[in-house]
C-alpha positions in Angstrom: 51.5 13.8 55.5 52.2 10.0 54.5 49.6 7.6 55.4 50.7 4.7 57.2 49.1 1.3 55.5 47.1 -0.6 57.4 47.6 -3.9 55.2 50.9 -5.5 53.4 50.0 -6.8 49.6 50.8 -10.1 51.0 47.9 -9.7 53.4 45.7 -8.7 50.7 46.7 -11.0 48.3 46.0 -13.9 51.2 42.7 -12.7 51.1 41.4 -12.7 47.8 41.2 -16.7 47.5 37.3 -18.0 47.2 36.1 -14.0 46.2 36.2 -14.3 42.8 38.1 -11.2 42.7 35.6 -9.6 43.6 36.8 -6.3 45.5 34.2 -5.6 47.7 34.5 -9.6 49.5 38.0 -8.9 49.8 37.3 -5.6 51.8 34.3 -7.7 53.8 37.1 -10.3 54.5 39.7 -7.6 55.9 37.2 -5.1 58.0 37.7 -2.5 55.3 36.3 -0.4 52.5 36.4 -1.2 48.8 38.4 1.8 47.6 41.0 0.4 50.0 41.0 -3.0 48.1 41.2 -0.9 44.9 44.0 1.7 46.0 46.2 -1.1 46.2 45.0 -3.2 43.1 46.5 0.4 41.7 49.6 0.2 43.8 50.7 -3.1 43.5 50.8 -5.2 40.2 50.9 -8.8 42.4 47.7 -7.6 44.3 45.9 -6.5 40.7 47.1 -9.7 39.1 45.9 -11.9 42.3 42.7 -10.2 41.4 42.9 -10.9 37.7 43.4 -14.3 38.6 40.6 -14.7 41.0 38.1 -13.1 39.0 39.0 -15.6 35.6 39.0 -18.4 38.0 35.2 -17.9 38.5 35.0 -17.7 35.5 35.7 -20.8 34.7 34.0 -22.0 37.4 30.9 -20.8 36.3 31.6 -22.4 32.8 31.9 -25.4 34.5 29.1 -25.1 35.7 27.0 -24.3 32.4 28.5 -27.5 31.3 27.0 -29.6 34.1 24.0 -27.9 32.9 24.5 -28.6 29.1 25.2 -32.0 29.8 22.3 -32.5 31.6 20.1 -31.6 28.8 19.0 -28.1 30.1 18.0 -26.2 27.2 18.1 -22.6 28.0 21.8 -22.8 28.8 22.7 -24.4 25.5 20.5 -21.9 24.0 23.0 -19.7 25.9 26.2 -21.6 25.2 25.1 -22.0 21.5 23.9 -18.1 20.8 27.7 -17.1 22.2 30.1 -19.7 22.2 28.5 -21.2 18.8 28.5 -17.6 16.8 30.8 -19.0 14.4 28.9 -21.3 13.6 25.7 -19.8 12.5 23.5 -20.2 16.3 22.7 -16.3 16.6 19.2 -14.4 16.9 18.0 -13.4 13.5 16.2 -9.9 13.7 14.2 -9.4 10.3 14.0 -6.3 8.9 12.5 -6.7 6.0 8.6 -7.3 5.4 7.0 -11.0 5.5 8.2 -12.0 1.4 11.7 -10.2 2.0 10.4 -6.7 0.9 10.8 -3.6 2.2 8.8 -2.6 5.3 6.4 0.7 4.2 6.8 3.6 6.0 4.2 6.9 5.8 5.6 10.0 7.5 3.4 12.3 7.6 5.0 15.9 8.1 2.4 19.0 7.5 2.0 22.1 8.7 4.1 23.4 11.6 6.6 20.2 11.3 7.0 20.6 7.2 7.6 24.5 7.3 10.3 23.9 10.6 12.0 21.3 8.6 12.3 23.3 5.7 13.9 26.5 7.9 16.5 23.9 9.2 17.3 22.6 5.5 17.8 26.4 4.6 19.4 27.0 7.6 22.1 24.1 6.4 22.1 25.6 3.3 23.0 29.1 4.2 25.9 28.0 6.7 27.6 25.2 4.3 27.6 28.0 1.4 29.1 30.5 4.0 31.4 28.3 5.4 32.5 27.7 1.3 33.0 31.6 0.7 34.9 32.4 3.8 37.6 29.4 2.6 37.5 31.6 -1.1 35.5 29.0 -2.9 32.4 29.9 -4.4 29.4 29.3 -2.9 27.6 26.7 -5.4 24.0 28.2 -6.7 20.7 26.2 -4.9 
């Protein structure tokens, strides 16, 4: 049984203006449900590309935005702007992994009892399967 549609693209298209693309407002605008909105974002390349172009027109909006904000001396967006935008230019959060003179951070384990003798059954266990694994292809099984 064929569904009859409730909505033309046109009409959906005419409604995506000022939603950012945003599927949900364009279902709010028409008295609908989301998957609706989708179904035909599927269906119809002119309603997915009105969409498209909705959604990087906020974009740019919101860029705008951030550079009101830059130019008005607001630091944490150009933080922001510089940790993305600037990449390329050498602005990015440093994580050191090394200890406080550049050497290398200790670390103790310590595996006894229990843990040691379980890791060593799982290191045999490797073991046993790689060198059967070698004599079922007809290579021999190198000695431990």
């Amino acid at each position: 049984m064929t569904r009859t549609q409730r909505f033309t693209a046109q009409q959906i298209i005419d409604a995506i203006p000022s939603t950012g693309g945003i599927m949900a407002l364009v279902a709010q605008k028409l008295g609908c449900d989301r998957v609706t909105i989708w179904r035909y974002a599927k269906r119809y390349s002119t309603v997915r590309l009105a969409l498209e172009q909705a959604d990087e027109a906020a974009t740019d909006m919101a860029e705008a935005k951030a550079l009101l904000l830059i130019n008005s001396g607001y630091w944490p967006t150009i933080k922001y702007r510089l940790s993305t935008k600037g990449k390329n230019r050498g602005y990015t959060t440093r994580t050191e992994h090394t200890g406080p003179s550049g050497e290398a951070i200790p670390v103790d384990v310590d595996i006894h009892g229990d843990a040691l003798d379980r890791l060593a059954q799982l290191y045999n266990a490797q073991e046993d399967a790689l060198a059967a694994e070698k004599l079922a292809s007809g290579a021999d099984p190198a000695p431990r």
